[in-house]
N, CA, C and O atoms as a GROMACS GRO file, in nm:
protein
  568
    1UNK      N    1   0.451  -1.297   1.224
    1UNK     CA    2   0.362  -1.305   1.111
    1UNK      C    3   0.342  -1.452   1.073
    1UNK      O    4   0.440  -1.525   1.082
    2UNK      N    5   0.214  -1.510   1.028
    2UNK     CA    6   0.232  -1.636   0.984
    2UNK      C    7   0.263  -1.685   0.873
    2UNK      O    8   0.237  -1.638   0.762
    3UNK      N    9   0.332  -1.804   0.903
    3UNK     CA   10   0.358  -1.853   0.740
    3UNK      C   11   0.287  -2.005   0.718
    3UNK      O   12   0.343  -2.096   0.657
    4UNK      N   13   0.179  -2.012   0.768
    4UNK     CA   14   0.123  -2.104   0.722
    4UNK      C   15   0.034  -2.073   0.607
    4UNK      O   16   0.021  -1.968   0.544
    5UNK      N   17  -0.024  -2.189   0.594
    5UNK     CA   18  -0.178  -2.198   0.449
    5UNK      C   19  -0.267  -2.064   0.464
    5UNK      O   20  -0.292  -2.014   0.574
    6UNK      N   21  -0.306  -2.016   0.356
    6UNK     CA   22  -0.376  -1.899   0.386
    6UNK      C   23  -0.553  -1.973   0.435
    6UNK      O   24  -0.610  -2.081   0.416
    7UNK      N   25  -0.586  -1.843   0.503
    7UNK     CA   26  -0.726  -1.858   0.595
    7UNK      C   27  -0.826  -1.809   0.493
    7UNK      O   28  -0.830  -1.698   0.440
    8UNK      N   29  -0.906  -1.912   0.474
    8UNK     CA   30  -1.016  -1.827   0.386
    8UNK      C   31  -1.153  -1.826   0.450
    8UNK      O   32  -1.225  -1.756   0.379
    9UNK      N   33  -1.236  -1.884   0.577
    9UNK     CA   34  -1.346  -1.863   0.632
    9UNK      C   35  -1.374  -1.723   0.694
    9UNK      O   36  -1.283  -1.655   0.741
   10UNK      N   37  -1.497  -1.686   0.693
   10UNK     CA   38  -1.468  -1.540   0.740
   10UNK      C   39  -1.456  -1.530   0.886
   10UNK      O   40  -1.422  -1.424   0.939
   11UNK      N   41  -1.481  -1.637   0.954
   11UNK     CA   42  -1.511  -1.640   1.094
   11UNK      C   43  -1.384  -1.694   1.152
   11UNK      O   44  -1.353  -1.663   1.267
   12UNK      N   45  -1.307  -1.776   1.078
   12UNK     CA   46  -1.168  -1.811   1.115
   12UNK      C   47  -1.085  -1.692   1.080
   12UNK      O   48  -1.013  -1.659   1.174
   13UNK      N   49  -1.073  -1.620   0.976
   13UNK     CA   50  -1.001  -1.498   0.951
   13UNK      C   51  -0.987  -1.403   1.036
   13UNK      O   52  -0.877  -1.358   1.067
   14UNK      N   53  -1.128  -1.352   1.098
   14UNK     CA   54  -1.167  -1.291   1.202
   14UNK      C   55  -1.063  -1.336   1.333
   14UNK      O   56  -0.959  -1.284   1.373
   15UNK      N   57  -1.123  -1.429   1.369
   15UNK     CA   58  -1.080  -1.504   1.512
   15UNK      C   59  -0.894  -1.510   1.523
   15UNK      O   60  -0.830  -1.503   1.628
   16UNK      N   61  -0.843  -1.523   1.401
   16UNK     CA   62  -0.727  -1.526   1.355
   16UNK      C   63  -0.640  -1.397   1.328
   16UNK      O   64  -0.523  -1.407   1.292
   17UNK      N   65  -0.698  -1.282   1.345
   17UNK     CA   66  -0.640  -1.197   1.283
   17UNK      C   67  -0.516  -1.142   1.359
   17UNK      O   68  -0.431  -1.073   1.302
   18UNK      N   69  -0.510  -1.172   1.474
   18UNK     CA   70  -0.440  -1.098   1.523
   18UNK      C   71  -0.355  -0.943   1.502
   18UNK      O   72  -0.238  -0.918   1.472
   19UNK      N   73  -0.475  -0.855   1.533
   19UNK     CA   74  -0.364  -0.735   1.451
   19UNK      C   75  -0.251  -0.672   1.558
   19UNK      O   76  -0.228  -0.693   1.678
   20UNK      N   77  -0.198  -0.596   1.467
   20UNK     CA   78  -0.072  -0.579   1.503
   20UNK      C   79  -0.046  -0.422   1.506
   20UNK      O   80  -0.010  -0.423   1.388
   21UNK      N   81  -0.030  -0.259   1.548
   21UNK     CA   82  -0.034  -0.208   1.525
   21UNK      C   83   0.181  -0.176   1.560
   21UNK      O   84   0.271  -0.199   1.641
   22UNK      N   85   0.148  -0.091   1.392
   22UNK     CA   86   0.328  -0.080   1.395
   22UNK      C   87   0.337   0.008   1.401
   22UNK      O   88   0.248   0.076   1.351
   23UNK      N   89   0.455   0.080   1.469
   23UNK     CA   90   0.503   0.222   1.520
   23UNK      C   91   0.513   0.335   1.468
   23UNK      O   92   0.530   0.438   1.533
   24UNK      N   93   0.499   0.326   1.299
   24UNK     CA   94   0.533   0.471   1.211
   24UNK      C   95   0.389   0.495   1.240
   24UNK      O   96   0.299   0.427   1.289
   25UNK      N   97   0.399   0.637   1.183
   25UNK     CA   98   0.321   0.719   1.139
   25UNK      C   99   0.311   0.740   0.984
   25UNK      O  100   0.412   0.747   0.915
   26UNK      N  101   0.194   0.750   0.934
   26UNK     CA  102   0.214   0.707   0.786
   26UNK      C  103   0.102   0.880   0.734
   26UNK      O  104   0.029   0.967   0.780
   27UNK      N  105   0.180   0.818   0.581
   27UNK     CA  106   0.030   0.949   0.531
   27UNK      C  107   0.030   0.891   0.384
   27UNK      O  108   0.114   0.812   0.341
   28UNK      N  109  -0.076   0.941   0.316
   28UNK     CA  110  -0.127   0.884   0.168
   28UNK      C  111  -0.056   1.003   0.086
   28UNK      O  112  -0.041   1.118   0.126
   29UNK      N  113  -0.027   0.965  -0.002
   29UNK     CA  114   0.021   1.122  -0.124
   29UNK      C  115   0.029   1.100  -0.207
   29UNK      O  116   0.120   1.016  -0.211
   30UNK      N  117  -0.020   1.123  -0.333
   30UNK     CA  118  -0.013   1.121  -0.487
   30UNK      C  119   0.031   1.249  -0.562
   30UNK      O  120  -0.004   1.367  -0.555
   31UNK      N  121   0.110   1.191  -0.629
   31UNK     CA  122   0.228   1.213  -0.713
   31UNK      C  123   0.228   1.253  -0.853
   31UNK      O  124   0.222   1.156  -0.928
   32UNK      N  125   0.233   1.351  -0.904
   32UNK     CA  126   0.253   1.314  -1.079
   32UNK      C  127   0.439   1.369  -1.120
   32UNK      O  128   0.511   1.339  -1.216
   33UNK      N  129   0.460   1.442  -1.021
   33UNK     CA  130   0.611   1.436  -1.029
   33UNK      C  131   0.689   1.326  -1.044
   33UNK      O  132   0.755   1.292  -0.945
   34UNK      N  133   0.701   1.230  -1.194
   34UNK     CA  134   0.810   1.149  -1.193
   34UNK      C  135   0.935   1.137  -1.092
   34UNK      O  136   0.945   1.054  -1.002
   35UNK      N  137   0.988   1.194  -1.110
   35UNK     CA  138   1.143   1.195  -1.048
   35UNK      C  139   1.070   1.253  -0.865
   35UNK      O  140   1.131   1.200  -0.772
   36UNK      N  141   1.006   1.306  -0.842
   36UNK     CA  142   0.997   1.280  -0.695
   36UNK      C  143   0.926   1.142  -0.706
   36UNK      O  144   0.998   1.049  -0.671
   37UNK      N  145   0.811   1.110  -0.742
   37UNK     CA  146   0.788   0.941  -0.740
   37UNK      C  147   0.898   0.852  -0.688
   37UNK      O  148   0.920   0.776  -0.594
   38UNK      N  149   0.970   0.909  -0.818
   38UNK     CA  150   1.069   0.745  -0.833
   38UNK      C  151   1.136   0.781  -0.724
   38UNK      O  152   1.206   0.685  -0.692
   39UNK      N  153   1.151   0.869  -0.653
   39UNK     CA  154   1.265   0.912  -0.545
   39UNK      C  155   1.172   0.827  -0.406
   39UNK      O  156   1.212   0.728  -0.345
   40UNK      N  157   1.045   0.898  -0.384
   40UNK     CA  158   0.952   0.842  -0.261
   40UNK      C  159   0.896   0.694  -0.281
   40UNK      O  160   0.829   0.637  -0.195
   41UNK      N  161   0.932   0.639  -0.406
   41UNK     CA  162   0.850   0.497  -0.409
   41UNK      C  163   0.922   0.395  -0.352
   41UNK      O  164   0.859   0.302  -0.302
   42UNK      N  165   1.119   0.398  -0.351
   42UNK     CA  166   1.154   0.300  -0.307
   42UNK      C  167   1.143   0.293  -0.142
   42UNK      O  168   1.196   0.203  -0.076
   43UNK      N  169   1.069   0.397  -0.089
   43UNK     CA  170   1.096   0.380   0.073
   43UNK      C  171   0.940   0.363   0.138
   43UNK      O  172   0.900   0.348   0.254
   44UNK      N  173   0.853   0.376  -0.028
   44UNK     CA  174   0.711   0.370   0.045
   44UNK      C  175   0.668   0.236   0.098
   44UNK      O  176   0.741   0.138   0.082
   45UNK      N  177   0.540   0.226   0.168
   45UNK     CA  178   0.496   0.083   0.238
   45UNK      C  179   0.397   0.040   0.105
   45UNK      O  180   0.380  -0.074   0.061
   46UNK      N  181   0.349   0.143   0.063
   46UNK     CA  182   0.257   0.094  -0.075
   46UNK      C  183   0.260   0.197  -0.200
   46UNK      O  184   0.308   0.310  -0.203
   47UNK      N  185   0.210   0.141  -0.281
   47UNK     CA  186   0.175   0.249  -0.411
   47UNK      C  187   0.114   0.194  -0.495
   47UNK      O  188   0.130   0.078  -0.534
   48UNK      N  189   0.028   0.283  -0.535
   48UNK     CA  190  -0.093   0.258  -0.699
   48UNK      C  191  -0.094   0.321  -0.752
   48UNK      O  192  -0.077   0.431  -0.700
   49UNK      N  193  -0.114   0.318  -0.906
   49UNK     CA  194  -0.081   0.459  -0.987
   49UNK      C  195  -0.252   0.456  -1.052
   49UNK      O  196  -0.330   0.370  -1.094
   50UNK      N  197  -0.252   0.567  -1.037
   50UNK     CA  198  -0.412   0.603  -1.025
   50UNK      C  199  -0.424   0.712  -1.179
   50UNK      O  200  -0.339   0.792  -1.218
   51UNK      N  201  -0.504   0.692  -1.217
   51UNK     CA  202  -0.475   0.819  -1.352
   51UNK      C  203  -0.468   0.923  -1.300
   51UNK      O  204  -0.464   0.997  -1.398
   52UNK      N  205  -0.462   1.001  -1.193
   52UNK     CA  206  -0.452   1.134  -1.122
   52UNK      C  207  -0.294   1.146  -1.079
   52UNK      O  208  -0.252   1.261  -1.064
   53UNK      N  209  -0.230   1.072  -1.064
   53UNK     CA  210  -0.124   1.048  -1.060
   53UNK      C  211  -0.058   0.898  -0.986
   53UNK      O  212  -0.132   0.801  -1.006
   54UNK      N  213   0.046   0.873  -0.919
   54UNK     CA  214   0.123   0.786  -0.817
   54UNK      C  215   0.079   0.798  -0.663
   54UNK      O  216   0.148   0.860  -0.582
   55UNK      N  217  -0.026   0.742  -0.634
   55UNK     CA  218  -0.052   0.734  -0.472
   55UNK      C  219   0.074   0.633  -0.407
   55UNK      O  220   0.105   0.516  -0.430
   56UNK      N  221   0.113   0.706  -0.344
   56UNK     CA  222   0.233   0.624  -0.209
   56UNK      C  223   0.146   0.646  -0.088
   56UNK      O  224   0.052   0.721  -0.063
   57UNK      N  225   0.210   0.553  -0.024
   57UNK     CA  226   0.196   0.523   0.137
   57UNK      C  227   0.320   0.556   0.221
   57UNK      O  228   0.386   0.454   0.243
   58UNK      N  229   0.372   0.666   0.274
   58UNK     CA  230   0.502   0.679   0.316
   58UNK      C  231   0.496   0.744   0.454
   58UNK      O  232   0.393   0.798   0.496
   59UNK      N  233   0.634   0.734   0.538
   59UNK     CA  234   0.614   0.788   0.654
   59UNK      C  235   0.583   0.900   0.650
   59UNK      O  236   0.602   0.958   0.543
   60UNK      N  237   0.513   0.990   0.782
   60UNK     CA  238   0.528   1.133   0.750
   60UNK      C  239   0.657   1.196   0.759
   60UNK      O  240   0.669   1.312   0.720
   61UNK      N  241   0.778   1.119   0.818
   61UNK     CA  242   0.915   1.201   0.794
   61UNK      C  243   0.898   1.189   0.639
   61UNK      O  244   0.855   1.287   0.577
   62UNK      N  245   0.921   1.102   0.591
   62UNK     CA  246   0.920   1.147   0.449
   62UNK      C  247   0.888   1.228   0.358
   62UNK      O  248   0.949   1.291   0.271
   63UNK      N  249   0.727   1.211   0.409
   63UNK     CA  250   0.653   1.335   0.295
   63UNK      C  251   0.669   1.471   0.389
   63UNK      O  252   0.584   1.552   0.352
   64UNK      N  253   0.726   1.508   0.467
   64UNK     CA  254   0.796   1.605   0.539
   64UNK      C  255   0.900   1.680   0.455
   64UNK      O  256   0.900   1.794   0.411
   65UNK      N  257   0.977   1.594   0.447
   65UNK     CA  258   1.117   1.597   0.418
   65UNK      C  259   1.108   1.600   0.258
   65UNK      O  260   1.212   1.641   0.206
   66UNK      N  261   1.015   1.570   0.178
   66UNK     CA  262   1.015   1.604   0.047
   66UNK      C  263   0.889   1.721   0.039
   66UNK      O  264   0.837   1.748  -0.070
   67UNK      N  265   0.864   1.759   0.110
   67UNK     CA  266   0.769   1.923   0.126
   67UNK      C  267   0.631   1.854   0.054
   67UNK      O  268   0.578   1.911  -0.042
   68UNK      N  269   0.580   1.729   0.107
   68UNK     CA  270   0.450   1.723   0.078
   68UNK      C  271   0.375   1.745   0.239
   68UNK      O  272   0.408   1.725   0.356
   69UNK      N  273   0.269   1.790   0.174
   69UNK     CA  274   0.118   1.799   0.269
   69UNK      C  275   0.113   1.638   0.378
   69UNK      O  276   0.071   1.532   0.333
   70UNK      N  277   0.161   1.654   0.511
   70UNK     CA  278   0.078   1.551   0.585
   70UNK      C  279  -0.053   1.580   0.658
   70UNK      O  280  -0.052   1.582   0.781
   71UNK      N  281  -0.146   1.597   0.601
   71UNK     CA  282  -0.274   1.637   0.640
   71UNK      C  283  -0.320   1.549   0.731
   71UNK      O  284  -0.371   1.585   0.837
   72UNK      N  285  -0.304   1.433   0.698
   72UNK     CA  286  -0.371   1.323   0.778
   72UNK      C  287  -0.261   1.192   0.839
   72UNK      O  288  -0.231   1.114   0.749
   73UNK      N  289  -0.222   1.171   0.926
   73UNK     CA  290  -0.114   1.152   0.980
   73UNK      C  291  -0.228   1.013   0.998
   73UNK      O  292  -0.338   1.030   1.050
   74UNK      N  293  -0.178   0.865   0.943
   74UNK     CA  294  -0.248   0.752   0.988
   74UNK      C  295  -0.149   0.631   1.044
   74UNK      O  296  -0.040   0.633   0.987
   75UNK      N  297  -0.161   0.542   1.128
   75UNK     CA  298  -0.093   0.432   1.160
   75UNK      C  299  -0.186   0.297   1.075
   75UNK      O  300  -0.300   0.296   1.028
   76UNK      N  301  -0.087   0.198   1.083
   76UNK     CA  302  -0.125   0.118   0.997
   76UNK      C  303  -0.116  -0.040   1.072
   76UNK      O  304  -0.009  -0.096   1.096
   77UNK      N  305  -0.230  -0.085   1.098
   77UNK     CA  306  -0.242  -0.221   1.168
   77UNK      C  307  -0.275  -0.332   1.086
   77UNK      O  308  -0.379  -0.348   1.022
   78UNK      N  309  -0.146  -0.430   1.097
   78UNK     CA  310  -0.147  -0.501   0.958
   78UNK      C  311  -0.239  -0.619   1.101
   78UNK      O  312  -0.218  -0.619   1.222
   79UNK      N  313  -0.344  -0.712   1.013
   79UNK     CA  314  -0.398  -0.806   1.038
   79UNK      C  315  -0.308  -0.965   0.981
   79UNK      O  316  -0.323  -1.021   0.872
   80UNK      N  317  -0.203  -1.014   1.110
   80UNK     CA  318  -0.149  -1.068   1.121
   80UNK      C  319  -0.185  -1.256   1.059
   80UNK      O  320  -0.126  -1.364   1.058
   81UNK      N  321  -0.268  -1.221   1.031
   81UNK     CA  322  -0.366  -1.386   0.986
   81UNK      C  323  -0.351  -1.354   0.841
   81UNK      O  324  -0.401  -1.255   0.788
   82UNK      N  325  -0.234  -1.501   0.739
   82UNK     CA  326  -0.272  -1.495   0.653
   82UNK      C  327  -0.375  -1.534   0.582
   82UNK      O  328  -0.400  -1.649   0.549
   83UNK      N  329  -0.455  -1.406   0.550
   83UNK     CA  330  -0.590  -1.455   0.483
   83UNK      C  331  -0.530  -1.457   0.330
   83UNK      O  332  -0.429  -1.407   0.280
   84UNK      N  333  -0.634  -1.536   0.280
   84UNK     CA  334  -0.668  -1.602   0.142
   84UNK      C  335  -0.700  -1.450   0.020
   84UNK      O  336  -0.755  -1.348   0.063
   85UNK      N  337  -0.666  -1.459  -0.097
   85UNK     CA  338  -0.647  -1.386  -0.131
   85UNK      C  339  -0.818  -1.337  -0.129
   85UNK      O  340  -0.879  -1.234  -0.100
   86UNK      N  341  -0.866  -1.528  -0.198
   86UNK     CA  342  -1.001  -1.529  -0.235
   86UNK      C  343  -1.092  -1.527  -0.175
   86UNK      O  344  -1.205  -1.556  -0.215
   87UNK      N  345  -1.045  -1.473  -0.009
   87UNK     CA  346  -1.148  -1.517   0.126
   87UNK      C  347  -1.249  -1.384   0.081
   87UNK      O  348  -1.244  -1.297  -0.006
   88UNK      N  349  -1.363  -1.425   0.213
   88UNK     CA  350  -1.432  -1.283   0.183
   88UNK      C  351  -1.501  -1.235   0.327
   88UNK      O  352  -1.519  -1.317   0.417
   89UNK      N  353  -1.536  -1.104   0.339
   89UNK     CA  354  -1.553  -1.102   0.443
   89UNK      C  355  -1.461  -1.023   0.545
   89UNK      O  356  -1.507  -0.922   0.598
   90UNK      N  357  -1.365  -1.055   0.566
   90UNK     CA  358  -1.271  -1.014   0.678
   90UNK      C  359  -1.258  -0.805   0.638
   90UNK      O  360  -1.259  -0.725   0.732
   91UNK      N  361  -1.250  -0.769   0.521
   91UNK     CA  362  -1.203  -0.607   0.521
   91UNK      C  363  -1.368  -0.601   0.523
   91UNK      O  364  -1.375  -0.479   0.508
   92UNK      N  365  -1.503  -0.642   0.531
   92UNK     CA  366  -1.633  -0.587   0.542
   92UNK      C  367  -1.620  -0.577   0.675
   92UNK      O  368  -1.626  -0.462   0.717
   93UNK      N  369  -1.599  -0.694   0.783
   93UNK     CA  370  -1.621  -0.698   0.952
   93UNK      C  371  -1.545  -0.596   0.973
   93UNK      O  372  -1.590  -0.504   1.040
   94UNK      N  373  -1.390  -0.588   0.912
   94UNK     CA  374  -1.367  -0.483   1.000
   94UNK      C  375  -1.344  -0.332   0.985
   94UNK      O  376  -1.277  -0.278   1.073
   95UNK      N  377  -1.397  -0.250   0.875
   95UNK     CA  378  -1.445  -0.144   0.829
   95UNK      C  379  -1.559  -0.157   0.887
   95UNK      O  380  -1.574  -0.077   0.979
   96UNK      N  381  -1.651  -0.230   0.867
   96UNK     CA  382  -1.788  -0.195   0.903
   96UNK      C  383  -1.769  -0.178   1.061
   96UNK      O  384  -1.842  -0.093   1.110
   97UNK      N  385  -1.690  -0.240   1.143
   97UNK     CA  386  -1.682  -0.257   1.312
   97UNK      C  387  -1.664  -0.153   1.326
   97UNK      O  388  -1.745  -0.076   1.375
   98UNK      N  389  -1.519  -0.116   1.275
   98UNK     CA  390  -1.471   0.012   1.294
   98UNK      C  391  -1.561   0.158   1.283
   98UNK      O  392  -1.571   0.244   1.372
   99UNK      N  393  -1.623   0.160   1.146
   99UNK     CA  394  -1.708   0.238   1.134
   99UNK      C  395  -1.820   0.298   1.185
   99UNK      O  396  -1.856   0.415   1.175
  100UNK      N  397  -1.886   0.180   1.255
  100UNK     CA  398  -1.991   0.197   1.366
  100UNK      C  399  -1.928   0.215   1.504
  100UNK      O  400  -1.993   0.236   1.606
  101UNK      N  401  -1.810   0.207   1.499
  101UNK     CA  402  -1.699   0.280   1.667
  101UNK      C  403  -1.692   0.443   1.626
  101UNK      O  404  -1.672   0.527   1.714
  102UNK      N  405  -1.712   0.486   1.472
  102UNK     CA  406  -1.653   0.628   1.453
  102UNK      C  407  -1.539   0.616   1.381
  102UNK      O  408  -1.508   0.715   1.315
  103UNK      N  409  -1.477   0.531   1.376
  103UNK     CA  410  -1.338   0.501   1.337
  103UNK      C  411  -1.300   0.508   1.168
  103UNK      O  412  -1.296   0.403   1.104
  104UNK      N  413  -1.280   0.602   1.122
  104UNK     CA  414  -1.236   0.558   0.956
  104UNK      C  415  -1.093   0.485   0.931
  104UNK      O  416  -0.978   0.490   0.973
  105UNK      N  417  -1.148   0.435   0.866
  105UNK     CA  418  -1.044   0.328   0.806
  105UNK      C  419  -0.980   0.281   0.614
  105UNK      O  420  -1.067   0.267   0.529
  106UNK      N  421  -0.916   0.274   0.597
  106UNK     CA  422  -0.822   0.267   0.483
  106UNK      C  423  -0.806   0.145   0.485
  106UNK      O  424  -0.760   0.096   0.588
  107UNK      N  425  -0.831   0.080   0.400
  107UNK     CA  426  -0.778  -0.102   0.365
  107UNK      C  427  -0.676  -0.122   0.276
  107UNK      O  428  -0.699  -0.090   0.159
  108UNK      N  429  -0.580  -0.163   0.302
  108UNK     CA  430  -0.515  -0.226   0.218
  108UNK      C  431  -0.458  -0.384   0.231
  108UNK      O  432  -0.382  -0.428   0.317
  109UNK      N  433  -0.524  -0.457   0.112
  109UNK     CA  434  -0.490  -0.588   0.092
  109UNK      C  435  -0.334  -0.591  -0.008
  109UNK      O  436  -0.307  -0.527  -0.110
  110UNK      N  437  -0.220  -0.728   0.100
  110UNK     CA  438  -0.145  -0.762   0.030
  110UNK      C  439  -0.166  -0.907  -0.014
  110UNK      O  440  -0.268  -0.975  -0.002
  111UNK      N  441  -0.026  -0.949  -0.077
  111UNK     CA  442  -0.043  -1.059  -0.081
  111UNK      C  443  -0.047  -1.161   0.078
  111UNK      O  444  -0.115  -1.264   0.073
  112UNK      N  445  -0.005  -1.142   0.156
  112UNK     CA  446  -0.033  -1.241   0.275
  112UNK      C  447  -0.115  -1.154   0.401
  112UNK      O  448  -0.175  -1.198   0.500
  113UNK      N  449  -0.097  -1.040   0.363
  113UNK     CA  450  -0.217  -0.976   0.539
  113UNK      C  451  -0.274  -0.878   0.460
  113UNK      O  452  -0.250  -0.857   0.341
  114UNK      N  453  -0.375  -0.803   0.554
  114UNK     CA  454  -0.428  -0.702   0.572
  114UNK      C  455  -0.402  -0.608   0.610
  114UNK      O  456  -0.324  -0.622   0.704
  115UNK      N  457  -0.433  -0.466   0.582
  115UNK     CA  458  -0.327  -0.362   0.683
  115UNK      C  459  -0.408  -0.263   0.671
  115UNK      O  460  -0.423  -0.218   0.557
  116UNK      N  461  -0.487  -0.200   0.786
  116UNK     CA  462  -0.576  -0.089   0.812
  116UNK      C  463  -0.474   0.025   0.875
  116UNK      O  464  -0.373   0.022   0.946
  117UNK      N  465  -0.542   0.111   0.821
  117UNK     CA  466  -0.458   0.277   0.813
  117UNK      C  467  -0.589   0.342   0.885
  117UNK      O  468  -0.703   0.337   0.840
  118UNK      N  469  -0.552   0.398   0.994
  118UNK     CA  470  -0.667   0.458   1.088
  118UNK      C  471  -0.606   0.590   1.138
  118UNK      O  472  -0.483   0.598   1.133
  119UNK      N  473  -0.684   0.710   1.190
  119UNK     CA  474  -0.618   0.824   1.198
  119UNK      C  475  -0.514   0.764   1.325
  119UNK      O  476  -0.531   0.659   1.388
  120UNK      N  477  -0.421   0.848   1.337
  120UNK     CA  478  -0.290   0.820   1.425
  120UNK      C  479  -0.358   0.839   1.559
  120UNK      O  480  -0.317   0.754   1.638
  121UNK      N  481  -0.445   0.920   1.611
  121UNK     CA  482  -0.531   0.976   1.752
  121UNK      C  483  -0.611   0.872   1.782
  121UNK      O  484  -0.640   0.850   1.900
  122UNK      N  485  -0.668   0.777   1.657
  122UNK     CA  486  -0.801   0.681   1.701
  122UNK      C  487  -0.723   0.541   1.682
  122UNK      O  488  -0.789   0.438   1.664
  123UNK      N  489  -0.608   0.539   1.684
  123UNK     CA  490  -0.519   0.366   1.665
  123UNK      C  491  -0.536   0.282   1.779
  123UNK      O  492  -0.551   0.160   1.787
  124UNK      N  493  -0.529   0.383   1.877
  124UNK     CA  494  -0.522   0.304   2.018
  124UNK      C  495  -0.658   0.235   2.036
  124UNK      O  496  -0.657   0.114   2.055
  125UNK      N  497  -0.800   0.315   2.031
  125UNK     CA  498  -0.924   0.268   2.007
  125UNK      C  499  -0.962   0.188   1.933
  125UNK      O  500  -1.075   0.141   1.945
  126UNK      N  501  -0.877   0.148   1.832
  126UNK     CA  502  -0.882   0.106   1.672
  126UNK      C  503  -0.866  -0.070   1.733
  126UNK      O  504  -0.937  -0.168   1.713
  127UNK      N  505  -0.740  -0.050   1.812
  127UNK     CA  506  -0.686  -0.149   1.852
  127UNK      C  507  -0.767  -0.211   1.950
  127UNK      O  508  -0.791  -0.330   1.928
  128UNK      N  509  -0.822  -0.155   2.066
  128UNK     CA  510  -0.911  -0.246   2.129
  128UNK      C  511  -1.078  -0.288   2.036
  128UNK      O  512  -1.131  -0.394   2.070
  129UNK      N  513  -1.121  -0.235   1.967
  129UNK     CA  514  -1.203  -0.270   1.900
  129UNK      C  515  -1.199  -0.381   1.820
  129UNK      O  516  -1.296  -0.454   1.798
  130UNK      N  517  -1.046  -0.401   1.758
  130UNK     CA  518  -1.025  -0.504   1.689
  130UNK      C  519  -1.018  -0.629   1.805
  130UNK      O  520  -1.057  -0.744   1.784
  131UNK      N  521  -0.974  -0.589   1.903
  131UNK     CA  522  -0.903  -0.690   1.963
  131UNK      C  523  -1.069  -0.773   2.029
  131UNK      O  524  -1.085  -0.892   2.055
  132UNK      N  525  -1.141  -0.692   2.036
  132UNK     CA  526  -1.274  -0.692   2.054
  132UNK      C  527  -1.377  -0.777   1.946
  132UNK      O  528  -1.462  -0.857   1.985
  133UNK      N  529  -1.357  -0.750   1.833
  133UNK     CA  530  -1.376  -0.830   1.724
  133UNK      C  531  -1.336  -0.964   1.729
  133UNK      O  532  -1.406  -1.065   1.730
  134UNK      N  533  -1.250  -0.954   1.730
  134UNK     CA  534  -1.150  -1.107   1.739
  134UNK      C  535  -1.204  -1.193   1.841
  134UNK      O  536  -1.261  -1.300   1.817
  135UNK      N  537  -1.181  -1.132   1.982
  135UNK     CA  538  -1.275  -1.237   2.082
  135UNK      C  539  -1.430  -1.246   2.078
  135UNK      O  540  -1.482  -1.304   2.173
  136UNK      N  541  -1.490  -1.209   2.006
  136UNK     CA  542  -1.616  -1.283   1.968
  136UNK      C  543  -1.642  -1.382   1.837
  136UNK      O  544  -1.704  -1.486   1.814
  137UNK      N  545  -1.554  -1.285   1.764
  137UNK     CA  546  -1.515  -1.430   1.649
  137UNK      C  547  -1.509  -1.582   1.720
  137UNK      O  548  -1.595  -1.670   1.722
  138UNK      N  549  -1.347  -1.578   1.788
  138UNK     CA  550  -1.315  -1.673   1.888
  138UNK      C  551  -1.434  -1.773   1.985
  138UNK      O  552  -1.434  -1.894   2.006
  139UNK      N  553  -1.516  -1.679   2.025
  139UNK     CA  554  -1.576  -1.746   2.105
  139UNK      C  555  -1.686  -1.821   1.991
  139UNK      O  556  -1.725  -1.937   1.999
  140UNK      N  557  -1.712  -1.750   1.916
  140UNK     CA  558  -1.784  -1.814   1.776
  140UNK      C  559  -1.743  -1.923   1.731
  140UNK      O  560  -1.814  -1.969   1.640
  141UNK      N  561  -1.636  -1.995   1.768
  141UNK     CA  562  -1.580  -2.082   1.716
  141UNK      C  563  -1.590  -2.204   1.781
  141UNK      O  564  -1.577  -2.310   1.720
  142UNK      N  565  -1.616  -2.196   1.906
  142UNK     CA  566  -1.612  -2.284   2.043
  142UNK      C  567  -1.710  -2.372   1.981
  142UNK      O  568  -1.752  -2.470   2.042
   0.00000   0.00000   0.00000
């Protein structure tokens, strides 16, 4: 992961992203059960509390294992380029890329990467598309 200055051009962000796809299997689930919350939040990858309840991001062993619904089983490819909080651009290229492949996609911005949640069946596709993205960025740069 990098720890340099964050990237804020959209065409360097791009070219930079290097994504990364990581091995869990993930699923989205919202919550209004306090005490299961507080139980699934310390092991989740994310969470927002939404007025409908506590959305987590957790493995599907998890929401397994606490008898929630994994309907949609997604992997999550964090975009390895720290982009800028204030950059812009980079979650439009690659939703929109993706999108015109067929591909749905889930964004989530942290503080130092990006991390797309794509169905678990279309990750592998997900992944050459990005990787596809990136080398035209790249060559954009020349």
């Amino acid at each position: 992961m990098s720890t340099g200055a964050a990237v804020k051009g959209t065409t360097e962000m791009i070219a930079a992203m290097s994504p990364d796809l990581r091995p869990e299997v993930f699923v989205f689930a919202s919550l209004r059960d306090e005490t299961l919350a507080d139980r699934l939040a310390a092991g989740a990858i994310a969470s927002f509390r939404e007025a409908e309840g506590l959305s987590l991001i957790v493995t599907d062993d998890e929401a397994r294992s606490a008898g929630l619904p994994a309907d949609l089983p997604m992997r999550c490819i964090t975009l390895t380029v720290h982009s800028a909080l204030d950059g812009v651009g980079l979650t439009a290229a690659v939703a929109g890329t993706l999108g015109r492949e067929g591909i749905p996609c889930n964004m989530v911005a942290a503080f130092h990467h990006d991390h797309v949640f794509v169905p678990a069946g279309m990750a592998g596709r997900a992944m050459e598309v990005l990787a596809r993205l990136q080398a035209e960025a790249r060559a954009g740069l020349r």
